[in-house]
C-alpha positions as CSV (number, residue, x, y, z in Angstrom):
1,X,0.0,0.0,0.0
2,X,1.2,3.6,-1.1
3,X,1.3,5.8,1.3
4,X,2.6,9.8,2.2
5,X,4.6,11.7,4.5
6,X,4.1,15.0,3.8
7,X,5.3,18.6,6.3
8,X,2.8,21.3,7.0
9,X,4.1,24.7,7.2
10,X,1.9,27.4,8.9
11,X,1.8,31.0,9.5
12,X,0.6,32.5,12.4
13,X,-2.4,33.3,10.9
14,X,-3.3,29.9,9.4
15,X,-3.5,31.4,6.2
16,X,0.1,29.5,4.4
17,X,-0.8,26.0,4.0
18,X,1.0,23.0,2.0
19,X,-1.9,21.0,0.5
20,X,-1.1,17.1,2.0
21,X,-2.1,14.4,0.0
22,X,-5.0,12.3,0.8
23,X,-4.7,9.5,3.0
24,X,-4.6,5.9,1.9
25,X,-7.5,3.7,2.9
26,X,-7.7,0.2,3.5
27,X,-11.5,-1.7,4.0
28,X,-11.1,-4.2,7.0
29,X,-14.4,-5.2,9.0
30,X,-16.3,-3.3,6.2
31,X,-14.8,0.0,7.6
32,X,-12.2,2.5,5.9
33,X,-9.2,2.3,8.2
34,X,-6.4,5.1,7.4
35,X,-3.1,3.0,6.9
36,X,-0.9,6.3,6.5
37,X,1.8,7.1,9.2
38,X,2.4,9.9,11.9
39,X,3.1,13.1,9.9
40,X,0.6,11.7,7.1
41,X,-2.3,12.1,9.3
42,X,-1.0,14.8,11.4
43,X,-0.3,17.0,8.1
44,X,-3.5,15.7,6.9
45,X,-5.5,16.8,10.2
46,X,-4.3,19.6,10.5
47,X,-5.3,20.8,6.9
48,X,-8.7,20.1,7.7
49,X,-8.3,22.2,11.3
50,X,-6.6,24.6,9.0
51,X,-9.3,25.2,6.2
52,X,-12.3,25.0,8.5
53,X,-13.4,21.2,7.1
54,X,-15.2,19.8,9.7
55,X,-14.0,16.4,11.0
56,X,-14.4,13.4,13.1
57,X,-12.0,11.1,14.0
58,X,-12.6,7.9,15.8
59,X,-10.2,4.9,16.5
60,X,-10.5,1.2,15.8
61,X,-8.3,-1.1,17.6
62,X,-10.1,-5.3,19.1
63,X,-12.0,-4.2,21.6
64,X,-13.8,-1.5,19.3
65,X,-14.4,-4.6,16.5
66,X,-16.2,-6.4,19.0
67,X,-18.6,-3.9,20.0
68,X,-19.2,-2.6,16.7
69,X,-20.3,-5.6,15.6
70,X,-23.0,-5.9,18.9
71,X,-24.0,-2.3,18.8
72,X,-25.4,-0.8,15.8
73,X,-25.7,2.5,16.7
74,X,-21.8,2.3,17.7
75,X,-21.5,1.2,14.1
76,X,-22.9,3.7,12.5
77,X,-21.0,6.1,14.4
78,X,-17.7,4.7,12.7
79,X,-19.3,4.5,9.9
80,X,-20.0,8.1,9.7
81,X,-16.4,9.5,10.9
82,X,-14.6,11.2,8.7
83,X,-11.3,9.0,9.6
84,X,-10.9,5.7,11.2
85,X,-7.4,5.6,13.0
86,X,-5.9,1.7,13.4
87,X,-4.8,1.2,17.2
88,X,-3.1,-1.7,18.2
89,X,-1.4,-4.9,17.4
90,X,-4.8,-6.6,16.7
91,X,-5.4,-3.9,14.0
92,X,-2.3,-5.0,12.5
93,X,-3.2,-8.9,12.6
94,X,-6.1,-8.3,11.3
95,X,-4.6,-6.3,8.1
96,X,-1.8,-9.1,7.6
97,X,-5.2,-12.0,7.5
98,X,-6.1,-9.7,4.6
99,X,-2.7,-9.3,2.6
100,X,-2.3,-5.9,3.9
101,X,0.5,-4.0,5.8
102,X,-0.2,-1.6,8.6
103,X,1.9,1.7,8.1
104,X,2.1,2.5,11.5
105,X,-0.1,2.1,15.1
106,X,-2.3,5.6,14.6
107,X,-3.1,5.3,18.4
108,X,-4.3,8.0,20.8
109,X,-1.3,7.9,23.2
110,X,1.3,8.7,20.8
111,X,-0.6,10.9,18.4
112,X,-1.9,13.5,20.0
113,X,0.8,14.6,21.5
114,X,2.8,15.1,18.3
115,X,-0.8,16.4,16.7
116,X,-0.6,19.4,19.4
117,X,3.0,20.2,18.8
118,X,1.7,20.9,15.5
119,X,-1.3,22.7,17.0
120,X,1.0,24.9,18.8
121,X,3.0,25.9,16.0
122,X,-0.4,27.0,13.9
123,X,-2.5,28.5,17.2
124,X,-5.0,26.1,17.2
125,X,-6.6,25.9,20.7
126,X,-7.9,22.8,22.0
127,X,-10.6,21.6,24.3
128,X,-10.4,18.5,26.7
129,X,-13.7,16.9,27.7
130,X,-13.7,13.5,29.8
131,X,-12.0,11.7,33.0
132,X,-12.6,12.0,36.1
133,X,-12.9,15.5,38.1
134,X,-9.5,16.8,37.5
135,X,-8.4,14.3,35.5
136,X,-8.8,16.2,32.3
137,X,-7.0,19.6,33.8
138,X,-4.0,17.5,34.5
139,X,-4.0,16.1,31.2
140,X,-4.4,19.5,29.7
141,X,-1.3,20.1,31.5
142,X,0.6,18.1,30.6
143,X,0.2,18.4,26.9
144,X,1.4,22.0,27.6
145,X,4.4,20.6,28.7
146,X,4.9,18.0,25.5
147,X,3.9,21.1,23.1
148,X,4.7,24.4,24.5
149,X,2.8,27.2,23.8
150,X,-0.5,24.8,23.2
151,X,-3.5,27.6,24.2
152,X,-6.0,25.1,26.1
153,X,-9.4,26.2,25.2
154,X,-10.4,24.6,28.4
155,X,-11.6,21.3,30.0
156,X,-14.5,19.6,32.0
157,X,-14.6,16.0,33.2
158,X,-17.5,13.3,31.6
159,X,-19.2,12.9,34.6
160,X,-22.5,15.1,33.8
161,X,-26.3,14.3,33.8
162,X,-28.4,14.5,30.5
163,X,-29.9,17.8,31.4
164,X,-26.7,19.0,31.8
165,X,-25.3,18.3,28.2
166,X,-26.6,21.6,26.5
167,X,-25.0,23.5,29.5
168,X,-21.4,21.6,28.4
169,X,-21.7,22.2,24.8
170,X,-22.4,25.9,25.0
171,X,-18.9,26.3,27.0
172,X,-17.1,24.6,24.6
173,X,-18.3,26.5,21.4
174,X,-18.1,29.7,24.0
175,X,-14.3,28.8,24.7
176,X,-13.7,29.0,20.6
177,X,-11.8,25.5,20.5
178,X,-10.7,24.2,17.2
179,X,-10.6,21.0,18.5
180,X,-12.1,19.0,21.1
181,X,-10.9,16.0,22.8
182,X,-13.7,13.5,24.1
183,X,-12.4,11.1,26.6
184,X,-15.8,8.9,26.9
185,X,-14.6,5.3,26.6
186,X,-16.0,3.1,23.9
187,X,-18.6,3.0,22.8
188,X,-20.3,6.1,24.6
189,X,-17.5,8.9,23.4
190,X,-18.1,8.0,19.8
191,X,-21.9,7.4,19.9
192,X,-22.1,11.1,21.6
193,X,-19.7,13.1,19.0
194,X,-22.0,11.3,16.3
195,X,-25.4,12.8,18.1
196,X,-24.4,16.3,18.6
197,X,-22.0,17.5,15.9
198,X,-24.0,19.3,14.5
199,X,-24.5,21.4,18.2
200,X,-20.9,21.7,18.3
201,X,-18.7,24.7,16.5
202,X,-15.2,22.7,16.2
203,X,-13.8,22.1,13.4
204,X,-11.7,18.7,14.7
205,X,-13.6,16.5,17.5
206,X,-11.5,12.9,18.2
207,X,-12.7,10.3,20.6
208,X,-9.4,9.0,22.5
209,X,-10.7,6.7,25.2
210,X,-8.6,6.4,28.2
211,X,-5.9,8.9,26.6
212,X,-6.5,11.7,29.6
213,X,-5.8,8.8,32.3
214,X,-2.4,8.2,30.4
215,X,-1.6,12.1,29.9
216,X,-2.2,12.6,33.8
217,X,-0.4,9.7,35.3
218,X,-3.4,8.7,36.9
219,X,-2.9,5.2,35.1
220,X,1.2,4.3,34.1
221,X,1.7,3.3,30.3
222,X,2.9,0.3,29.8
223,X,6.9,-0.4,29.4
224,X,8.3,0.8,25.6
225,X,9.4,-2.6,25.2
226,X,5.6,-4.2,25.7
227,X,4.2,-1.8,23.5
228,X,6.5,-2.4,20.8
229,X,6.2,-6.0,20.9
230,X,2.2,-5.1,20.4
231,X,1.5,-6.5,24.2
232,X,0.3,-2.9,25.8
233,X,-2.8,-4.7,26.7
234,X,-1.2,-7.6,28.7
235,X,0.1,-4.2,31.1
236,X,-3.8,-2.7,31.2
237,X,-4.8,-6.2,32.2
238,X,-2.1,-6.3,35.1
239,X,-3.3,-2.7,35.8
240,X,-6.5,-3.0,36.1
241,X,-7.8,-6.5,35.8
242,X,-11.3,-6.8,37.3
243,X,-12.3,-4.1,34.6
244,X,-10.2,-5.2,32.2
245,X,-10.4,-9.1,31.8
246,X,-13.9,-9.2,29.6
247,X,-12.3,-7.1,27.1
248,X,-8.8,-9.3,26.9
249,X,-9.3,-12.3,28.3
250,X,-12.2,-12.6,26.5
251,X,-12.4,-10.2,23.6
252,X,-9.2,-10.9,22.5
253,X,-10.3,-14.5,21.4
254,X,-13.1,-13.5,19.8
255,X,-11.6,-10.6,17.8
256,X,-8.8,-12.9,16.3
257,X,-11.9,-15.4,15.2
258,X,-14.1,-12.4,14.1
259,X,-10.7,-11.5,12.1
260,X,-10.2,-14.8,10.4
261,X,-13.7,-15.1,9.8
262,X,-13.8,-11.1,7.8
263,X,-10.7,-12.4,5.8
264,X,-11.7,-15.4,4.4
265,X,-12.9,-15.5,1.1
266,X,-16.4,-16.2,0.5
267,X,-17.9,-17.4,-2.9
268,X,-19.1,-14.3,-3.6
269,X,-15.4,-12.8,-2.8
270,X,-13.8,-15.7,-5.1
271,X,-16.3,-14.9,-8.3
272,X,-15.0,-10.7,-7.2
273,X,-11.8,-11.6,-7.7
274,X,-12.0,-13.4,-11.0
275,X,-13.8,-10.8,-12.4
276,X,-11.3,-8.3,-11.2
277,X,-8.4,-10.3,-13.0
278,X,-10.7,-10.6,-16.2
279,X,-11.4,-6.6,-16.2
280,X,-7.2,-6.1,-15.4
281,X,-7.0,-8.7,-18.7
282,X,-9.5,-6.4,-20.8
283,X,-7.5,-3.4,-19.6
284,X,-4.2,-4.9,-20.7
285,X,-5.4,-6.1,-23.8
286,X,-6.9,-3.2,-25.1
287,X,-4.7,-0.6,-23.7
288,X,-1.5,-2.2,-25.6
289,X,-3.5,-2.2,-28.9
290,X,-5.2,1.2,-28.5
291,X,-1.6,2.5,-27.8
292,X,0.3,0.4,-30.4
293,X,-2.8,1.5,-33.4
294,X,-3.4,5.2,-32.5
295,X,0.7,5.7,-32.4
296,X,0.6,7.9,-35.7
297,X,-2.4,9.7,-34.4
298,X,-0.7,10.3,-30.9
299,X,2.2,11.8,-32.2
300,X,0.5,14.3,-34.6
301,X,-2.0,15.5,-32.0
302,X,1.0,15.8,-29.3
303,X,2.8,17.7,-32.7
304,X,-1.0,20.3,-33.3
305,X,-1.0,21.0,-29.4
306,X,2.9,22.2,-29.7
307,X,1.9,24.4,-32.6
308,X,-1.5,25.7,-32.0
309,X,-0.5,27.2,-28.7
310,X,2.9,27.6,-26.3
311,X,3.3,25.3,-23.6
312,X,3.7,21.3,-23.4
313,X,1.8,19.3,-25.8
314,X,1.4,16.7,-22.6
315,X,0.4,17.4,-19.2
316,X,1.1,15.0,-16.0
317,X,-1.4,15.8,-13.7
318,X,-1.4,14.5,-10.0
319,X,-5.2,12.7,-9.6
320,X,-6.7,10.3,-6.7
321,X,-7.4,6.9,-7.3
322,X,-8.3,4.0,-5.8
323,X,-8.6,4.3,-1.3
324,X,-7.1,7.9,-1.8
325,X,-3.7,6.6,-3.4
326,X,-2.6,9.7,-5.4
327,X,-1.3,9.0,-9.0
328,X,-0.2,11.0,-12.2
329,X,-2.5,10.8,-14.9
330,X,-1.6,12.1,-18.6
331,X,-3.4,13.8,-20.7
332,X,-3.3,16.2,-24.0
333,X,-2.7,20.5,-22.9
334,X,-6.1,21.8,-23.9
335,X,-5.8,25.1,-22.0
336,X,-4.0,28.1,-21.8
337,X,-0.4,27.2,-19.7
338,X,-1.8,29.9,-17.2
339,X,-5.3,28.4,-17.0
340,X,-4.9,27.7,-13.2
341,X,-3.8,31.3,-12.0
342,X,-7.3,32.6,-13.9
343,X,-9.5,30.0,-12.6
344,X,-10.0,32.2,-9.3
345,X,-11.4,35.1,-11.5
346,X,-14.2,32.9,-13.3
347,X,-15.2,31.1,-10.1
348,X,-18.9,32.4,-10.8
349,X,-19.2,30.9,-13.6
350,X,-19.0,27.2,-12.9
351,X,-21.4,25.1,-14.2
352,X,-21.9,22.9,-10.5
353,X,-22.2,26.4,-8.3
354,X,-19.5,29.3,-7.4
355,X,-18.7,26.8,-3.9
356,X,-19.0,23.4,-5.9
357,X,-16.7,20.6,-5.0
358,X,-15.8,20.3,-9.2
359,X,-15.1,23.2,-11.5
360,X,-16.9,23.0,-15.2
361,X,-17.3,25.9,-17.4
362,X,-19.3,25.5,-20.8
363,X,-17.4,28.3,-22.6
364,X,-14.4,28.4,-20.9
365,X,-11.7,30.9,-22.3
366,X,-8.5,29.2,-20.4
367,X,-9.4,26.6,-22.9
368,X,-7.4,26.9,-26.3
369,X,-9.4,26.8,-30.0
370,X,-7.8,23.3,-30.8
371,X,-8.3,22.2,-26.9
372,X,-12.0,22.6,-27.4
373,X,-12.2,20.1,-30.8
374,X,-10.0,17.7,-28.3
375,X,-12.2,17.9,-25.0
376,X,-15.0,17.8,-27.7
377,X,-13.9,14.7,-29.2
378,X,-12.6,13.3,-25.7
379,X,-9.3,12.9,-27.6
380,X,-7.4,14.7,-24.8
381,X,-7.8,11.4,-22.6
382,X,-6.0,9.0,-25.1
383,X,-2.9,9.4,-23.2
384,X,-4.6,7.5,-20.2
385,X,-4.4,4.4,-22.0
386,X,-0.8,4.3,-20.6
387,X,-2.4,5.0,-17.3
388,X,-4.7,1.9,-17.9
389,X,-1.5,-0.1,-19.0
390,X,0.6,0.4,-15.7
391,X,-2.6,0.1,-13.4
392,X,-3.2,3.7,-12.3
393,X,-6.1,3.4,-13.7
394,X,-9.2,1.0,-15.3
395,X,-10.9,1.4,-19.0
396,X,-14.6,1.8,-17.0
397,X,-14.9,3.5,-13.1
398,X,-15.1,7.1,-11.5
399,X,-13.6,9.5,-13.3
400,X,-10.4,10.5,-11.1
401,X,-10.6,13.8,-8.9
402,X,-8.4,16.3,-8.2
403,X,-7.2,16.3,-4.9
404,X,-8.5,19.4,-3.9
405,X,-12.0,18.2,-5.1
406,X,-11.3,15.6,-2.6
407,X,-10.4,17.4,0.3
408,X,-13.6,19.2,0.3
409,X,-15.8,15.3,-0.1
410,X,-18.5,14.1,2.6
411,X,-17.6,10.6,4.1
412,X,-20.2,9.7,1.6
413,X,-18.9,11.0,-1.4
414,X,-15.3,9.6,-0.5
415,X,-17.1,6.2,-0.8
416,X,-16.1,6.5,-4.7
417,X,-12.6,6.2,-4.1
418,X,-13.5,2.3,-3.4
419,X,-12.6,1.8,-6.9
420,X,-10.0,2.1,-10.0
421,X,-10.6,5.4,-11.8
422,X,-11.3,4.6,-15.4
423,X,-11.4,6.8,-18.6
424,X,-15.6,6.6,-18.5
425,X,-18.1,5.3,-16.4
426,X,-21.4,5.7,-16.1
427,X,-22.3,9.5,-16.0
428,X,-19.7,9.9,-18.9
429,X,-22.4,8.6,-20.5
430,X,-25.8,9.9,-19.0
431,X,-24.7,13.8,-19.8
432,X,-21.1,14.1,-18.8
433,X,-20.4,17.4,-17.1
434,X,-23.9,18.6,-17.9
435,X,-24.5,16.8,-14.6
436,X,-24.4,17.9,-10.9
437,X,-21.8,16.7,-8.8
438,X,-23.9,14.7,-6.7
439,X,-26.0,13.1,-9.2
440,X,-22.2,12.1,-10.8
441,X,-21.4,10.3,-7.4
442,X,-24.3,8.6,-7.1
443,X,-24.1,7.0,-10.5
444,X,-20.3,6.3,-9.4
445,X,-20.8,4.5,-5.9
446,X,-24.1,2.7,-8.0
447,X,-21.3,1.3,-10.5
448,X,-18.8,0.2,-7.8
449,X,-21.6,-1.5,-5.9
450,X,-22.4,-3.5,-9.5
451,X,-19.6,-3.5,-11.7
452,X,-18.7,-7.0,-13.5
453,X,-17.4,-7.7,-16.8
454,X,-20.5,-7.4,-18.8
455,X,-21.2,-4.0,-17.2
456,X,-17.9,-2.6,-18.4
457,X,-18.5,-4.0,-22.0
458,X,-21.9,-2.4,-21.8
459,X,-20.6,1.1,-20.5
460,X,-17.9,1.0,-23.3
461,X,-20.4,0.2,-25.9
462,X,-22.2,2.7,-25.1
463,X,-19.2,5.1,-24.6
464,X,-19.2,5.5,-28.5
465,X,-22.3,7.7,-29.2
466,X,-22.0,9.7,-26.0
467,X,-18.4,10.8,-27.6
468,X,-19.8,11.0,-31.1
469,X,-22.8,13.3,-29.5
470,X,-20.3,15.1,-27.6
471,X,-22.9,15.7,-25.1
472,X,-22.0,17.8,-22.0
473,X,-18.1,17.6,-23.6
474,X,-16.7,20.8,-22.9
């Protein structure tokens, strides 16, 4: 699995920002786990905190598996985050029954620490709700002390009656935090974020179980040694065992079976998978031949684009594809070379809104006279069949986003990354650009739910009048 480390650099006033790329996803227990490391997610986070997305973060490690899969509503609330962090040796077991390498443990203890050294740097305050009374002030504290100059919105402990809750999240969005910190326990901290996000202002809310016990001291961390051999819990369990033996003693067990059981390939899996290697056969096949028979035509198009306008006849663009993984795609120039520094101006004139998540234009003047017969004619894209030949990319799925486009996607609408981009799928051929952005998704997440060999064949059939009609091509 691909994955980026990429530095954030900050002003004071939050205004200087490198874009990160997006993080790498990996499905395990029918959830999208990030498998990125530290300064992926922390440059990642903090881009979010940074441009006012708002975003929940949750955590996955054996003990959550085994209550997601009793309590629905749990479920749902992981479901719904907009990252799943792995934490935990069992995480990584479970990836390795799949084929899959963990980057790195994502958990709590470790990462939000470094995660407010980076909030210190940028100003971003942070508010710490959970623990005991007191518990909470000291672990404020000493996060001060790991990331000087940290500004503490401020902190209450989780001990607070129903009635009471309204009362809590009014001083929190009166404090101004950019983050909050929920220290709940699992599954009530994640369940509660889910239920009133939309009640509270920050922009970052993360559920980090016992983390506020660890920061205070009130409970020692285990040895370095145990937690690198992936045996933390074994210390918890010495700790505190008449809390802890249900969830190890126990739940340990029955995550490791629930884990063997999620990676095991089931008939419907088996019939997946030889459909995927008989689509990758397709996309060889007629990749090498498109390449090998439209050579002549490649090279005088790549020889019109040099002389109808300065500028490189081919562009390398960097795209998303499949779980987030960012590739570079090729393409034919059909604009101006200083089409991006104008975009700005002719924001008001985009075909899906001036604040839409994609930017089309049906007459617009960054695109060259000879761009416009190739984006027309969809000729521009040829040079993707290269991208279909090393893999990047598939002859039918989602069309690949930018990854700014991406960085401003619901947790629904990054459900199609699931798949291999392709050069057409199905809205490419129900009106193209002519339709909204949501209607686009839809059509995308309806393909990945469906696609087979025969749908692909159908879609590429059917590919050839929507390019000869040129419908919504511009």
């Amino acid at each position: 699995m691909t994955h980026h480390s990429v530095s954030m650099h900050f002003t004071s006033d939050k205004k200087t920002i490198v874009e990160p790329p997006n993080v790498p996803l990996v499905p395990l227990f029918d959830l999208p786990v990030v498998n990125t490391d530290a300064n992926g997610i922390v440059a990642w986070l903090s881009h979010r905190v940074a441009t006012g997305k708002q975003t929940r973060v949750a955590f996955l490690n054996a003990h959550c598996a085994n209550v997601a899969a009793r309590n629905p509503a749990y479920r749902e609330a992981l479901v719904s985050a907009d990252a799943i962090l792995p934490d935990g040796s069992g995480v990584a077991l479970a990836m390795r029954m799949h084929g899959q390498r963990l980057v790195a443990n994502l958990n709590g203890t470790d990462l939000i620490p470094l995660l407010c050294r980076q909030f210190a740097a940028s100003g971003t305050s942070v508010y710490l709700l959970g623990g005991k009374p007191g518990v909470a002030e000291a672990a404020a504290a000493s996060l001060v002390r790991s990331a000087p100059g940290l500004i503490i919105a401020g902190s209450h402990d989780g001990f607070f009656a129903p009635n009471e809750e309204q009362g809590v999240i009014d001083r929190i969005n009166a404090s101004g935090a950019d983050v909050v910190l929920v220290a709940m326990g699992v599954p009530v901290q994640d369940e509660w974020l889910h239920r009133v996000a939309p009640r509270l202002q920050a922009t970052l809310t993360f559920g980090v179980g016992g983390l506020f016990d660890f920061l205070s001291g009130r409970i020692p961390r285990a040895p370095r040694p145990l937690r690198l051999a992936g045996l933390e819990w074994t210390w918890r369990l010495y700790q505190e065992p008449a809390r802890m033996w249900r969830r190890y003693i126990l739940g340990n067990p029955e995550f490791v079976a629930r884990a063997a059981v999620d990676a095991l390939p089931s008939r419907a899996a088996v019939l997946r998978r030889v459909d995927t290697l008989l689509r990758r056969a397709i996309d060889v096949i007629v990749a090498s031949l498109g390449l090998a028979l439209l050579a002549p035509v490649l090279a005088i198009i790549f020889a019109l684009v040099r002389l109808t306008s300065p500028g490189p006849a081919l562009l390398r663009q960097t795209r998303v594809g499949e779980n987030g993984v960012e590739f570079g795609l090729y393409k034919f120039r059909s604009m101006y070379v200083d089409a991006e520094a104008r975009r700005a101006a002719l924001t008001a004139g985009n075909q899906h809104g001036a604040n839409g998540v994609t930017f089309k234009m049906r007459r617009d003047p960054r695109v060259t006279p000879f761009g416009r017969l190739l984006r027309r004619s969809s000729i521009d894209e040829l040079p993707q069949l290269w991208n279909v030949l090393k893999g990047d990319m598939s002859l039918v799925g989602p069309r690949p986003p930018l990854p700014a486009e991406v960085l401003n996607y619901t947790p629904a609408q990054r459900r199609r990354l699931a798949g291999k981009p392709g050069l057409t799928c199905l809205w490419q051929i129900s009106g193209r650009a002519d339709l909204p952005f949501e209607k686009q998704v839809e059509l995308d997440i309806a393909y990945l739910t469906q696609r087979s060999v025969l749908m692909d064949l159908s879609i590429l059939l059917r590919t050839v009048p929507a390019v000869l009609t040129a419908r919504g091509a511009y």
